[in-house]
C-alpha positions as CSV (number, residue, x, y, z in Angstrom):
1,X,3.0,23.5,-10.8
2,X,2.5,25.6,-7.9
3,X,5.4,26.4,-6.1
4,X,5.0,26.6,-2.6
5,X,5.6,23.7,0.3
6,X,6.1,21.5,-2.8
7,X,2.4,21.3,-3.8
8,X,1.2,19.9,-7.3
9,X,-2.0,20.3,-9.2
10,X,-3.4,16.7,-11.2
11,X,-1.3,17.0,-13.9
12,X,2.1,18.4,-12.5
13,X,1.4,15.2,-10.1
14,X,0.6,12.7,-13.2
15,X,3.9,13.9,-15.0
16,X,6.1,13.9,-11.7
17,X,5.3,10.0,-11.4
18,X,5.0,9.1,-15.2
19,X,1.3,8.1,-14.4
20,X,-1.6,9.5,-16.7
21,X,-4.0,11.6,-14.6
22,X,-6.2,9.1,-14.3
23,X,-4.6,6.7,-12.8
24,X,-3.3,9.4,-10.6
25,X,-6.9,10.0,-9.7
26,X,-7.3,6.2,-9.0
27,X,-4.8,6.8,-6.3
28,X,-7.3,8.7,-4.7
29,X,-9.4,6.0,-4.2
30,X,-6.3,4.2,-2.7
31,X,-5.7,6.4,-0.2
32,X,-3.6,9.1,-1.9
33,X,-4.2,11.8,0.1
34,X,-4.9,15.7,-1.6
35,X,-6.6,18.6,-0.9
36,X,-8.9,20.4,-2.5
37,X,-9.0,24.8,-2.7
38,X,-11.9,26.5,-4.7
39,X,-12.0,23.0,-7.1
40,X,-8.5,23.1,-7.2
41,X,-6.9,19.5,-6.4
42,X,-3.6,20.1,-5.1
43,X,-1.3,16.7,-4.2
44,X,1.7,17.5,-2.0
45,X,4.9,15.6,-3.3
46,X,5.4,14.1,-0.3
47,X,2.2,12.4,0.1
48,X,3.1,11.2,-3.2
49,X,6.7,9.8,-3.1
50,X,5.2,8.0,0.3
51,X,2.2,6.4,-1.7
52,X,4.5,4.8,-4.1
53,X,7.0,3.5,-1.5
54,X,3.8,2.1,0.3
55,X,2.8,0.3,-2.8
56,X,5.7,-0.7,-4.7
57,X,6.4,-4.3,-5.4
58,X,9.2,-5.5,-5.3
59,X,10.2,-8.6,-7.6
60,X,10.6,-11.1,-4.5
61,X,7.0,-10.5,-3.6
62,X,5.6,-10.7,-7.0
63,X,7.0,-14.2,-7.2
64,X,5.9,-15.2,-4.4
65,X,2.8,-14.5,-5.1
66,X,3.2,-16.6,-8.3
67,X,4.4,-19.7,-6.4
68,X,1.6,-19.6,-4.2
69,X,-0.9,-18.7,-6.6
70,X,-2.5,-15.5,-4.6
């Protein structure tokens, strides 16, 4: 982990939200946004505790979903 402005490489990130690294890299795709230094990907934890506010579900919405069949 590095520890400065609360920056994390892939795998410091996957362990910090239970996730295997690649479906933290997944995330990317999603709109998770990192940076990358000399190949380095770094993921700030704030970027990531605000992805997974923006995409949690909550149980309401899931059944929701199931009653209207989306």
């Amino acid at each position: 982990m590095i520890k400065n402005k609360g920056w994390l490489r892939i795998k410091s990130a996957a362990v910090y939200c239970d996730v295997s690294e690649k479906n933290l890299r997944g995330w990317f795709e999603r709109g998770l946004p990192f940076t990358k230094v000399k190949g380095t990907v770094l993921i700030k934890k704030k970027y990531l505790d605000e992805f997974l506010e923006q995409n949690t579900a909550n149980a309401e919405k899931c059944e929701l979903e199931k009653i209207l069949g989306d």
